[in-house]
N, C-alpha and C positions, 0 to 999 in steps of 0.2 A: 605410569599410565595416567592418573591424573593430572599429573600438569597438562601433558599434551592434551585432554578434555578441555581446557581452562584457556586455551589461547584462544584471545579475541580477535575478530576478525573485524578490521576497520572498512568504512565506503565511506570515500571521500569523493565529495561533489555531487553526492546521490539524485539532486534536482535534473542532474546531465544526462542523468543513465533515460528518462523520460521521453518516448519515442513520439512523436503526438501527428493523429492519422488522421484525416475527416472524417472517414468510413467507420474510426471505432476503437478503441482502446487495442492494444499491442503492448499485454504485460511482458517486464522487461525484469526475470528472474535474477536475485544476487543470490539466494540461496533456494536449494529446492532439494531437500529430503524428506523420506516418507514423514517424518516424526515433525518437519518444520519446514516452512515454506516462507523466504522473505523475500517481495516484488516489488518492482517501481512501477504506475502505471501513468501518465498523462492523458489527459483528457483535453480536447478543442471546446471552445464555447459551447456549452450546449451538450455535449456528449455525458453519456453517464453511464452507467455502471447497473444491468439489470438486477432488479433485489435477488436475491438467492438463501435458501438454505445452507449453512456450511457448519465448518469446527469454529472455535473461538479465533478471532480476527483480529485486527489492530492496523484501523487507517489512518496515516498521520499526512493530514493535509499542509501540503506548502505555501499555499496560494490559491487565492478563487474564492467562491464561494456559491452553492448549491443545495440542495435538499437537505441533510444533516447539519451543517452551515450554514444559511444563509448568509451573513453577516459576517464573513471572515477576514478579518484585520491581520490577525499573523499567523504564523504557524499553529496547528493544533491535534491533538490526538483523539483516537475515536475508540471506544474499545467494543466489540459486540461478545458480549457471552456465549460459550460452546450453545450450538443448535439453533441460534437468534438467526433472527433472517435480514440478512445483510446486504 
């Protein structure tokens, strides 16, 4: 039983999976169970993301740069604490 817990599961090209809409973000789920939820979202110039309350987070920006960012050079990760408003 364990092993089969332990297999990972690869996404390759994940910048591709990014839908990008004028009218508004179109999360684009690779994993969605009750326990864990991992999404790709794209954003157009300008678009963002309304803050929200949630569970503990982790945005790992490709490109761009905006409010949490401004000044984003390369790749980077964001992590929000369980309850933090995100």
């Amino acid at each position: 039983m364990l092993g089969k817990l332990c297999k990972p599961i690869y996404f390759t090209d994940t910048k591709a999976k990014a839908v990008f809409l004028p009218n508004g973000p179109k999360p684009q789920f690779l994993i969605d169970t009750p326990n864990f939820k991992a999404l790709v979202v794209g954003l157009e110039t300008g678009g963002q993301i309304p803050a929200h309350p949630g569970e503990a987070a982790m945005y790992y920006f490709l490109e761009g740069a905006g409010f949490d960012n401004p000044v984003l050079r390369q790749p980077i990760c964001v992590f929000y604490p369980d309850e933090s408003c995100h």
